[in-house]
Structures are given as structure tokens and as C-alpha cells.
N, C-alpha and C positions, 0 to 999 in steps of 0.2 A: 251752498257748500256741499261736496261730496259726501259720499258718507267712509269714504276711506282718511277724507280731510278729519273729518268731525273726529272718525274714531284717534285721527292720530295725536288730533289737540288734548282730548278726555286724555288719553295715556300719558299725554305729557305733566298735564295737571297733575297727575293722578285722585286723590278720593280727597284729599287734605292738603290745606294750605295754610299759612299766618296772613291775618289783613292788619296790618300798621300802620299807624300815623310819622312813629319813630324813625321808621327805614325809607321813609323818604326824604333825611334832614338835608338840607344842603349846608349845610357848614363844613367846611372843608377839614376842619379840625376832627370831625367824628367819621370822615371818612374811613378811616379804620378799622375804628369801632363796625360800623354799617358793615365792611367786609367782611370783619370776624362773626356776626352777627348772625348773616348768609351764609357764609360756608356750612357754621354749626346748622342751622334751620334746614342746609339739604344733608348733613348727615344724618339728622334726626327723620328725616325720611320725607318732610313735608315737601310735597311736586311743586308748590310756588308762594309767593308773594306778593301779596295787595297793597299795594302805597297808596296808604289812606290820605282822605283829606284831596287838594286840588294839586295833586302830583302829575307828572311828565314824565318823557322818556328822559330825560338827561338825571331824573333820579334816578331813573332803573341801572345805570351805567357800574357804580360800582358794586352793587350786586350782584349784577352777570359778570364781571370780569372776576368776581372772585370765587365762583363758583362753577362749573362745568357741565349740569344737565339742569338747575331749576328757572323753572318761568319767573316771570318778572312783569305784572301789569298795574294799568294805574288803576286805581279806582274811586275817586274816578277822576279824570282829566276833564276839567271843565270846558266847554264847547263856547263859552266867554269870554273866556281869559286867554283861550289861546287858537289863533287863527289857523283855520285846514291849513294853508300853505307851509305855516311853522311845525305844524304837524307831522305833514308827510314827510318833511324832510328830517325833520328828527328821526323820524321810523325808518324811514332809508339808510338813515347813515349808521343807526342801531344795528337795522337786520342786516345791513352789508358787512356790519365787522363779529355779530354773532347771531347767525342763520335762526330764525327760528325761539327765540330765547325770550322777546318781548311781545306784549298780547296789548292793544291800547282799548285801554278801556274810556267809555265815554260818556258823560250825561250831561242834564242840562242845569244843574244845582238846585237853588230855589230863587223866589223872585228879591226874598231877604238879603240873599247875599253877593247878589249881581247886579249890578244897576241897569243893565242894560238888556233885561228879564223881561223878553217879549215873544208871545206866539211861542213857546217854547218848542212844542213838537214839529210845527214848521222850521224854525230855525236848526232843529237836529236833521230833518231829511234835507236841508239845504245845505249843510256842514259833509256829512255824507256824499253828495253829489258831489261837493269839491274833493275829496280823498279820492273817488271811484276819477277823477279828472286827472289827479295825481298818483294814480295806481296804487294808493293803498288796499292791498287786498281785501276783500271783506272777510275772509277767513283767519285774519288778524286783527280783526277790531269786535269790541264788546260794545257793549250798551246795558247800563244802569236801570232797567225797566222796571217798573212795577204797577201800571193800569194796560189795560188791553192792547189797545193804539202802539205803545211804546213797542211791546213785549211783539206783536204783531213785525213790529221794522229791526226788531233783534234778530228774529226768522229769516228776516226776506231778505235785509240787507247789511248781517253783520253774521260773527259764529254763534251768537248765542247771548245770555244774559247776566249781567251779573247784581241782581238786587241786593240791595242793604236793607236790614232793620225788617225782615219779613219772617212769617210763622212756616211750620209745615206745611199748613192749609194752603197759603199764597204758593209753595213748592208746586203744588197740586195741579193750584191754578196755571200757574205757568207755564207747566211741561205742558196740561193738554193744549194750550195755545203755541207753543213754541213746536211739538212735535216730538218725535224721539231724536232725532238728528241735533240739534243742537246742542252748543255748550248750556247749561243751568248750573250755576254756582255761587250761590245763597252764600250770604254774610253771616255770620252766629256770632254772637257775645255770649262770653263763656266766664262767670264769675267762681273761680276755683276757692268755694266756701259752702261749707254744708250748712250755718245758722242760717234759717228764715231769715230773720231780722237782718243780722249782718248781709247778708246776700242782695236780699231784696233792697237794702237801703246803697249799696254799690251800684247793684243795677236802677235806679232813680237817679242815682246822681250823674249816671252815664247818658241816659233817656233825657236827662231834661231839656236838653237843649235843642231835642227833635222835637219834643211837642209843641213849639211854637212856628213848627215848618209843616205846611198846609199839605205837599206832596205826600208827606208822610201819614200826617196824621188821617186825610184824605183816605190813604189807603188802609188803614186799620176799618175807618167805618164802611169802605167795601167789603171786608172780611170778616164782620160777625161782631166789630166791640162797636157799645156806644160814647154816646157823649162822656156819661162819667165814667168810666174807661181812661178819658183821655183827664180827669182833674186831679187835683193832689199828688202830682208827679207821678200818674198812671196805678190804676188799681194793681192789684195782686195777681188778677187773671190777665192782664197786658203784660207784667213785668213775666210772669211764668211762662207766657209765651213767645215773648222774645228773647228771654235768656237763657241760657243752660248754668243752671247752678245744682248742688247739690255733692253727694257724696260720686267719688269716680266712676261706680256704676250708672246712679242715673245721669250724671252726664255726660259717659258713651251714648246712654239710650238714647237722650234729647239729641245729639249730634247725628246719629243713624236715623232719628224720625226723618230729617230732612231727607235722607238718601231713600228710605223706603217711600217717600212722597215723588218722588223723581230727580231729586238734585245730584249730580255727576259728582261734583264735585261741592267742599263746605270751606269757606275763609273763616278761620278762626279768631276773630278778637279779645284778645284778655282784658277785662277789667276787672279794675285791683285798687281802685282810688290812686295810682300813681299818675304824675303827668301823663297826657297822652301821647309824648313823644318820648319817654323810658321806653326800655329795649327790656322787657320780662322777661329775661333770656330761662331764669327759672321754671316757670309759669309754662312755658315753650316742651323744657324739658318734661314737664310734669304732666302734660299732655299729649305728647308725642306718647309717653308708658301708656297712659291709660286705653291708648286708641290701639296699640299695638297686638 
């Protein structure tokens, strides 16, 4: 990717974004909701949105239509569930009705929740070859990276990376692998609570359900934690390092460690104990102030 590309993807992100489960719903009933949802998210300032969970471009749809400058990507769009050719063509007929507006993000999930969880990094550069078959630009597509290998084909053959569930340190990592050129836009859970206890036991309840995914946990014990780290629904020093809690100043700070580690760009997820598809339209509010 050029570097006139790169710079103009970063400015369109810009620094801050929301990642949600919620803004991907397909229920035709909350489409409204979803629109209202989006507009408020790009007056609040944030450059995009991450549709959590195994989301597509045809969620991205009413978000971009309701809004007029913010990005729209998945993240991630699973490379199992939905076939290159269904792919391109969705992205085609996105970017032909709004230029520019959706980013497709892509990974390979885990072996838990795909049945047909094989060769994984082979199957992502053989999913890629079919998009580059079907012109999907590589300066529109992401990749979910987080061991070397991946974060390497994020470089060479997408704009850049978008990891979940990672520390500063992993920021670190991954820019000096990826370069200055590319996109890097790190995932954060953000639990807007100053108690220890309170805080830490939100953030556990949000974790738990990654430490039975080996990708994951995988990548914490390349980065400095060990086994007991990963038991008891993760120690204190796992949970403080994935999550930004605390009073508003510290976490601006924890939010900006990512940026001073190399990340362009930070997906913000709230956790709050509410479902994971509520719309924390407050929580949005409450952190757009802080970051301003």
C-alpha cells in the first residue's frame, strides 16, 4: 500500500473508534435504532465502527447510509462462514454506492467455533488470493493478527491490522513487524468504573469466555504472562492489562499507552455487564468527554 493510501486510511479512522457487538444486529426492527446509534457516534467524533462478533458488509449498510464521513468495518468477518466470492461482491456493491466508507476486516476465528477449522493461516492466504482474483483491493481489507506469520500477511497483503484482546506490549510488537505504513488498530475494553473489585470482576466476566480459546490465550503466554495468569478467570495483572478501568484520567492514560506503543488508531469496547448487543449509547457519550 502506498504511503499516501495508508495516510489517507489513518485520517479517515482517525485516533478513536467504538467496536460493537450491538451495531451489527440484523433485526430489521432495530434498524433505526442502529442508525440513530451511528449518526450520534460520528457527532461524538469517533472516525469508525467495528462490528463485533462474525459480522459482514450488509451490516455495515445502515450505518453508512446514515451517516456521511464515518468508517464501517467488520471485525471481524469470518473467513468460514463466508465465501471470497460472497465477499467481493458485497464489497463491490458497498464501495460502488458509498466510495470509500467500508474497511473488511477478516480472520480466521477459532478452531471451537468453526467446524471446518483447518490449516488456518493457509486457508486465510488462499481466501486473499480469491479477493486479489476478484479485485478486492488490499487497501481495503484488514486482518485480525496477532502471532508473527499473520501480522507479517497483514503487511504484505492487506492495509494493516486489526487485533483484539491485546496489551501495549503486543502494540509494540506489532508495529515493529508491520512497519510504519500500515494501518494498527488495537481493540481496548474499557470498563468505565473506578472500584477494583467492581471493575476487575466486569472485566472477568467479559474475559471468560476467551480463555477457553487457544489463539488467545496462546498469545498472552508469547507476551510475558504465565499459566496462572490464565486461571481463576485471569489474575489481576492479565485483567489490568487488558482492560482500561479506573477513574477518567487513568483511563485516558491506559487508552493513549496504545498510541505511544504505535497504534494509529484504538476500538473502544464498553463493558458494563449489559448484554453484548445493548447500544451504551451513555458509556459512548462518557468517553468521547474524556478523550477530548
Amino acid at each position: 500500500m502506498s504511503d499516501a493510501s495508508s495516510d489517507a486510511l489513518k485520517e479517515s479512522v482517525g485516533r478513536y473508534g467504538i467496536w460493537s457487538v450491538g451495531l451489527r444486529s440484523e433485526d430489521p426492527a432495530r434498524r433505526g435504532e442502529l442508525a440513530e446509534a451511528a449518526a450520534e457516534l460520528e457527532e461524538l467524533g469517533y472516525g469508525a465502527v467495528w462490528l463485533g462478533g462474525n459480522s459482514a458488509a450488509a451490516n455495515a449498510v445502515p450505518l453508512i447510509e446514515a451517516t456521511s464521513t464515518l468508517t464501517v468495518g467488520t471485525s471481524i468477518q469470518s473467513i468460514w462462514e463466508h465465501e471470497p466470492a460472497d465477499s467481493a461482491a458485497a464489497f463491490a456493491d458497498l464501495e460502488a454506492a458509498h466510495p470509500g466508507r467500508f474497511l473488511l476486516g477478516l480472520g480466521v476465528s477459532h478452531a471451537k467455533l468453526a467446524d471446518q477449522y483447518r490449516r488456518p493461516y493457509s486457508a486465510l492466504v488462499a481466501y486473499l488470493d480469491a479477493l486479489d482474483e476478484a479485485a478486492v483491493p488490499a487497501n481495503r481489507r484488514l486482518l485480525a493478527a496477532l502471532g508473527p506469520k499473520t501480522l507479517e500477511l497483514a503487511r504484505d497483503r492487506a492495509a494493516g491490522s486489526i487485533p483484539y484482546l491485546v496489551t501495549p506490549e503486543h502494540t509494540a510488537y506489532a508495529r515493529e513487524l508491520l512497519g510504519e505504513a500500515p494501518l494498527l488498530a488495537p481493540e481496548l475494553a474499557v470498563v468505565l468504573e473506578a472500584d477494583p473489585t467492581s471493575a476487575r470482576a466486569l472485566a472477568r466476566e467479559s474475559l471468560a469466555m476467551y480463555l477457553s480459546l487457544p489463539n488467545y490465550t496462546n498469545n498472552f503466554l508469547r507476551h510475558g504472562f504465565t499459566e496462572d495468569d490464565l486461571t481463576n478467570g485471569g489474575s489481576d495483572r492479565l485483567i489490568d492489562a487488558l482492560f482500561a478501568w479506573g477513574d477518567d484520567t487513568t483511563i485516558r492514560t491506559r487508552i493513549e499507552a496504545f498510541h505511544e506503543a504505535g497504534a494509529d488508531h484504538v476500538a473502544l469496547q464498553v463493558v458494563d455487564g449489559e448484554p453484548r448487543d445493548a447500544l451504551p449509547r451513555k458509556a459512548w457519550q462518557r468517553l468521547s468527554s474524556l478523550l477530548a
